[in-house]
C-alpha positions as a printed Julia matrix, in Angstrom:
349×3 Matrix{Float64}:
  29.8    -3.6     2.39
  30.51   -5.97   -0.38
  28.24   -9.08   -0.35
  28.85  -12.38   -2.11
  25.77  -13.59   -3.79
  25.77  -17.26   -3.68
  24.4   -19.47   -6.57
  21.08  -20.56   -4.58
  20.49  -16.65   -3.22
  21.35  -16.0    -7.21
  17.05  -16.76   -7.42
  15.93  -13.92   -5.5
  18.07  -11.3    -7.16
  16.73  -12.66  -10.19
  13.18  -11.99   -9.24
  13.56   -8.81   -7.77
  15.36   -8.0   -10.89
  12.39   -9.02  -13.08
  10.3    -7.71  -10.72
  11.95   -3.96  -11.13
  11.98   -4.47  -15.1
   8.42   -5.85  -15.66
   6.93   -2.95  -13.8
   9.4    -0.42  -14.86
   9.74    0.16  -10.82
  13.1     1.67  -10.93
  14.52    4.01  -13.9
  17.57    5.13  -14.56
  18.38    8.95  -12.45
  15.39    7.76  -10.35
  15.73    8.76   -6.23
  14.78    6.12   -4.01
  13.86    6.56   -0.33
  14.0     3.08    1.53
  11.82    2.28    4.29
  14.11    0.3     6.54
  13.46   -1.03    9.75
  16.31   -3.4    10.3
  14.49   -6.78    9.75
  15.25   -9.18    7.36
  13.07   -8.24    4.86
  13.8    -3.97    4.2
  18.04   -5.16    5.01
  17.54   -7.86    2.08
  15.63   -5.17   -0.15
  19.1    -2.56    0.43
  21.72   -5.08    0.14
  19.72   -6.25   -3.41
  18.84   -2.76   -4.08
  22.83   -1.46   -3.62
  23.98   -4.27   -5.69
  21.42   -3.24   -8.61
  22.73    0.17   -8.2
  26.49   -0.63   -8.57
  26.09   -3.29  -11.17
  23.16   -2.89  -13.21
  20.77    0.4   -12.88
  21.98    4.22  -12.15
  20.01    5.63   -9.44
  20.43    7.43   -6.03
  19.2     5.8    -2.65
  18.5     7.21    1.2
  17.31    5.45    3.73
  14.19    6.42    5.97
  14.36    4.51    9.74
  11.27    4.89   12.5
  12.23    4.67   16.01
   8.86    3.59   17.32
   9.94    3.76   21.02
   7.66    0.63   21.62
  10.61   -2.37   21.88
  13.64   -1.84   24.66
  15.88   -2.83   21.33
  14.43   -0.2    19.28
  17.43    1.94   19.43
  20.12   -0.52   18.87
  17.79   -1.61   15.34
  18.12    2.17   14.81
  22.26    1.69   15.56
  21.95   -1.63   13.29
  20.73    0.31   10.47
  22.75    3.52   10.66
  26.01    1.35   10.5
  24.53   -0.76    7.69
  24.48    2.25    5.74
  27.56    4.17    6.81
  29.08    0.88    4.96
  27.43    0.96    2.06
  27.53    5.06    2.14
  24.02    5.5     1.86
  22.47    8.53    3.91
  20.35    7.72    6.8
  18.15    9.95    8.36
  16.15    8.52   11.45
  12.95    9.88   13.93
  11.89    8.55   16.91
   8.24    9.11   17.43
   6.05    7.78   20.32
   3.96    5.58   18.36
   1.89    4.26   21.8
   1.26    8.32   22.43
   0.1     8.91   18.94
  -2.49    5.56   18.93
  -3.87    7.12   22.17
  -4.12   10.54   21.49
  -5.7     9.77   17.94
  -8.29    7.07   19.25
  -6.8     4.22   16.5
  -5.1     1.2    16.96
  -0.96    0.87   17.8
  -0.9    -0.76   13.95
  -2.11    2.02   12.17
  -1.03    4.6    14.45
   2.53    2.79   13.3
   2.26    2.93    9.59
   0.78    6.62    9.53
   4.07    7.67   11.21
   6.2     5.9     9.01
   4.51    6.74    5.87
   4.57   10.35    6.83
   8.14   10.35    7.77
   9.12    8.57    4.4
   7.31   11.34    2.55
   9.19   13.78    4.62
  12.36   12.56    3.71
  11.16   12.18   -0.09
  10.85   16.11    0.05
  14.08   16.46    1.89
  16.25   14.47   -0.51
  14.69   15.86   -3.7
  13.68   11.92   -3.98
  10.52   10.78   -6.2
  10.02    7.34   -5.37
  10.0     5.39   -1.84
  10.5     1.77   -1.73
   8.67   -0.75    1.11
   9.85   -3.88    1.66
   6.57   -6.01    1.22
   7.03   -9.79    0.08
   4.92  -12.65   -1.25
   3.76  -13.44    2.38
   2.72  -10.4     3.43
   0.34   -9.79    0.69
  -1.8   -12.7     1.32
  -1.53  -11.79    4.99
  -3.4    -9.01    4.04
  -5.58  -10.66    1.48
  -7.08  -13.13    4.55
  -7.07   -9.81    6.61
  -9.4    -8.51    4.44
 -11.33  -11.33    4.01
 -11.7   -11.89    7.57
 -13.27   -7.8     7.61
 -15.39   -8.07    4.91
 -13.99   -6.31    2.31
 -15.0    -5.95   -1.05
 -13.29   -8.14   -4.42
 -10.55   -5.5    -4.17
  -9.51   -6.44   -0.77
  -8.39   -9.39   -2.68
  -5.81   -7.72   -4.56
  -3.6    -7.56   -1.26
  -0.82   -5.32   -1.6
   0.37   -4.18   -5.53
   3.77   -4.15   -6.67
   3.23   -0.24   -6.85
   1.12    2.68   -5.84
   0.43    5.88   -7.41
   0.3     9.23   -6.93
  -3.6    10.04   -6.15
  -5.2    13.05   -8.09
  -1.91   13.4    -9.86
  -3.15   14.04  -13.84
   0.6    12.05  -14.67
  -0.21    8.85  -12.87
   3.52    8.7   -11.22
   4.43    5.64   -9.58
   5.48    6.51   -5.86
   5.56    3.51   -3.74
   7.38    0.75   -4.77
   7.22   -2.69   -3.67
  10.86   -4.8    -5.49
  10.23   -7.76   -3.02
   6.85   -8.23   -3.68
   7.26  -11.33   -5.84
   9.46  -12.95   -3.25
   8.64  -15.46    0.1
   9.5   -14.72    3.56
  12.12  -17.8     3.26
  13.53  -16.87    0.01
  14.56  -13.56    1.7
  15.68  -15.55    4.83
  17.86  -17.32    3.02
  19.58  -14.62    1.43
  20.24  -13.28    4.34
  22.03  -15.96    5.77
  23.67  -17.04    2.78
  25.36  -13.2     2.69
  26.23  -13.09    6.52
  23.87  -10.67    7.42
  22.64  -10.79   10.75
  19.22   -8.04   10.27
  17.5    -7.7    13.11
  14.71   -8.78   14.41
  11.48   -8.2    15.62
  10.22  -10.09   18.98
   6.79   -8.9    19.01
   6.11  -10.34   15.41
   6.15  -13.57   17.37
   3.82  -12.24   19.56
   0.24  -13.06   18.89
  -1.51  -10.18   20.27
  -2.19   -7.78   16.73
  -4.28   -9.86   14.04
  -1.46   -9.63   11.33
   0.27  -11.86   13.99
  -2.5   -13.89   14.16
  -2.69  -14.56   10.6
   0.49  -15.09    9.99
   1.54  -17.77   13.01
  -1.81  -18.99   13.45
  -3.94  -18.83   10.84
  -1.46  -19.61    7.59
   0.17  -22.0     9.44
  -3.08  -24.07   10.29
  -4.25  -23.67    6.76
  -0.69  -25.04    4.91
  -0.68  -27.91    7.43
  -4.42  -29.04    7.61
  -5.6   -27.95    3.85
  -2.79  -26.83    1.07
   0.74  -26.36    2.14
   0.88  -24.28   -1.39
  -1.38  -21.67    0.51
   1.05  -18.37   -0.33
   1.34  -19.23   -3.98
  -2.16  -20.42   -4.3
  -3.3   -17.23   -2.81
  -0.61  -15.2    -4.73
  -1.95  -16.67   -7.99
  -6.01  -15.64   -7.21
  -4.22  -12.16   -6.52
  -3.54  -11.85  -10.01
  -6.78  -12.62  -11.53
  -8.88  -10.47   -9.1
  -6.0    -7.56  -10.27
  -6.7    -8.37  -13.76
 -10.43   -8.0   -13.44
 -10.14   -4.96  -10.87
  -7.85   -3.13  -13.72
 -10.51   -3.94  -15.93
 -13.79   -2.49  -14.01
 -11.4     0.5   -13.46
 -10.98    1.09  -16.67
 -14.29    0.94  -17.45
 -15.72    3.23  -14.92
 -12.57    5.94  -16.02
 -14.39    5.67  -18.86
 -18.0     6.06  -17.47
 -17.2     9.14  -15.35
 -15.83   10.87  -18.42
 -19.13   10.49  -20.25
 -21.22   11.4   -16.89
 -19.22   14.03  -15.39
 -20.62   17.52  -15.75
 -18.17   19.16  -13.77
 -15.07   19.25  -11.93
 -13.38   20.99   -9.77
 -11.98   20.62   -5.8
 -15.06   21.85   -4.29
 -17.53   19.88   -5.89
 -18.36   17.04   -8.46
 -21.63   16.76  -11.26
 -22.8    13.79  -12.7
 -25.66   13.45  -15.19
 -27.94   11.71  -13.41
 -30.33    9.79  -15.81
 -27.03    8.52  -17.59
 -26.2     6.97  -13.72
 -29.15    5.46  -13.85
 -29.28    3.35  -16.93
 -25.91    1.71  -15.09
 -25.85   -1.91  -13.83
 -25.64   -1.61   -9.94
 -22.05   -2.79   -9.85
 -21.08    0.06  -12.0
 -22.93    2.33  -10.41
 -21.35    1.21   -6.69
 -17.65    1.63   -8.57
 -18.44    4.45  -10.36
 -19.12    5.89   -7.19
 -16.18    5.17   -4.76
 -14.31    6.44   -7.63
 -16.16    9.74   -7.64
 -15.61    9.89   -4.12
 -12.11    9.16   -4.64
 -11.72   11.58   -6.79
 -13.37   14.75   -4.54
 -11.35   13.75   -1.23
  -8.52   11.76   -2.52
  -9.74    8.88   -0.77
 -13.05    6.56   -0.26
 -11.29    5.54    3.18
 -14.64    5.57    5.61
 -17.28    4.67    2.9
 -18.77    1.42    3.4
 -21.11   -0.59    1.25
 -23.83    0.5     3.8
 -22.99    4.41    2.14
 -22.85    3.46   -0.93
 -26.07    1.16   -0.97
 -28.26    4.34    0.21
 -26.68    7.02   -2.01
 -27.59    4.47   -4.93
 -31.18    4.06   -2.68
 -31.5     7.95   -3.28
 -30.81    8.38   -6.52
 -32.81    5.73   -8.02
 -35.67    7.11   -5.91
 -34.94   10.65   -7.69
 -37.73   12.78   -5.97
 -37.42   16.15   -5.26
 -34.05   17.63   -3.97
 -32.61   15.5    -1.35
 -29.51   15.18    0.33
 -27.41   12.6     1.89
 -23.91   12.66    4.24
 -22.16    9.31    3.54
 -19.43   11.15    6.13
 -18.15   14.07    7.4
 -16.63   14.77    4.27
 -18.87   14.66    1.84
 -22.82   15.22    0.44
 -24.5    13.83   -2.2
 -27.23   15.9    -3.09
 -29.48   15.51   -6.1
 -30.77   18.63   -8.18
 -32.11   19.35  -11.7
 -31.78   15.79  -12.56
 -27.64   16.49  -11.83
 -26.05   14.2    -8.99
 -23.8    16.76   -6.69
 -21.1    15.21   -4.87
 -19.88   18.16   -2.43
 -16.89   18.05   -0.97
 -17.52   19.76    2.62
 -13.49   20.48    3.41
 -13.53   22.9     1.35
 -15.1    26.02    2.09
């Protein structure tokens, strides 16, 4: 499949382009698994994607698709995308999964119960295909989506990050990218527009126009209210306070890498040390960063602590009498002893 790029859709192969070479997304003999789902945004991110491939960067590309079995046009997206590829002679491997089943079974929400298939069956396909990187088809929009999302929960100043051009590899001592993110840098209409502009007709979703989950709501409600009552520049305006709070979250990381190395004691998968009077000549916000990363660190997430845990670990070891013990979660203890702080990991046996 051989798309024209015309002069105006010239703008958001450009950015992508910068996009890949600023953050050094895509090297050369890299293997890409693409999340594709048919819509307008993961199409636009393989027809750019191929063209980058032919033209401009040597790498190898599958495609990962999720039958969700939610939508009565679920398999024709999945017919939509195998043929998409069979032109552009890309391999395709698909999975239908009963997303509904999963949300049920598993107690969560139809959302998450969503992405946690998907992710997994990306990863799958990662092993399968010898691949090392998987690329998601997030844009401009979506990221402040998420950004009032997590505002609207609560979240801490990360929360106002939104979603980063890449992830990495967690616990990995070489910091590997894995997740990608090329269209990150790009707005819902700029993609739109490409996609019209090269005849192609992705598919799309009903249900996004459906105002039941609250990404829906945020997007068709919320945004919209926002660019017509307050600032119509509400997704660059909220793109640009992005990158400061990134800038200043980099920053704090940085320094509390640098903290744990001093504090740490010791290391290992069952449990982590920390010298506890040096944790306690901290400013507060250090200490409350110093340890989510700790956390992070033990389980490979700090998914499921709250400010709530973290305000009474700090509560107990500022308090420093005797040998106590606390269970932020199921997963974890902190228990202090000999002037040491113990963080034990309690999946491990």
């Amino acid at each position: 499949m051989k798309e024209i790029i015309c002069q105006k859709a010239e703008t958001i192969f450009t950015k992508v382009m910068k996009t890949i070479t600023k953050y050094n997304l895509i090297e050369k003999d890299d293997r890409l698994v693409l999340g594709v789902s048919g819509g307008p945004d993961s199409i636009c991110m393989l027809s750019i994607l191929n063209k980058i491939r032919e033209n401009d960067l040597d790498f190898e590309m599958s495609v990962a698709h999720i039958n969700h079995l939610i939508r009565k046009e679920a398999k024709e997206d999945e017919i939509y995308v195998k043929e998409f590829c069979e032109k552009l002679r890309i391999p395709f491997y698909s999975k239908s999964i009963d997303v509904q089943k999963m949300a049920n079974n598993n107690k969560i929400g139809t959302e998450e119960a969503g992405r946690n298939a998907r992710y997994t069956f990306f990863n799958e396909i990662l092993e399968k295909t010898n691949s090392n990187k998987i690329a998601i088809a997030h844009n401009k929009n979506d990221k402040v989506e998420t950004m009032i999302m997590n505002i609207l929960r609560g979240s801490g100043v990360s929360g106002l990050k939104g979603i980063e051009v890449y992830s990495k590899i967690k616990n990995d001592s070489k910091c590997n990218i894995k997740y990608i993110r090329p269209l990150i840098e790009c707005e819902r209409t700029e993609i739109e527009k490409y996609c019209e502009e090269n005849n192609i007709n992705a598919r799309i979703d009903k249900t996004n126009f459906e105002n039941i989950y609250t990404r829906n709501k945020v997007r068709n409600v919320i945004i919209p209210y926002i660019k017509e009552q307050f600032n119509p520049n509400i997704i660059q305006t909220m793109d640009r306070l992005s990158g400061i709070v990134k800038e200043e979250e980099d920053y704090f990381f940085r320094l509390v890498e640098r903290k744990y190395k001093e504090f740490v004691i010791e290391e290992n998968e069952k449990q982590i040390i920390i010298n506890l009077k040096k944790f306690n000549q901290e400013e507060r916000v250090i200490k409350s960063r110093l340890l989510l990363y700790t956390i992070s660190r033990l389980l490979g997430t700090s998914k499921g602590i709250e400010k709530v845990h973290i305000d009474d670990v700090i509560k107990l070891i500022e308090n420093n009498i005797g040998n106590k013990y606390l269970t932020p979660n199921k997963n974890i203890k902190v228990l202090l002893k000999n002037h040491k702080i113990y963080f034990l990991n309690l999946k491990v046996d």
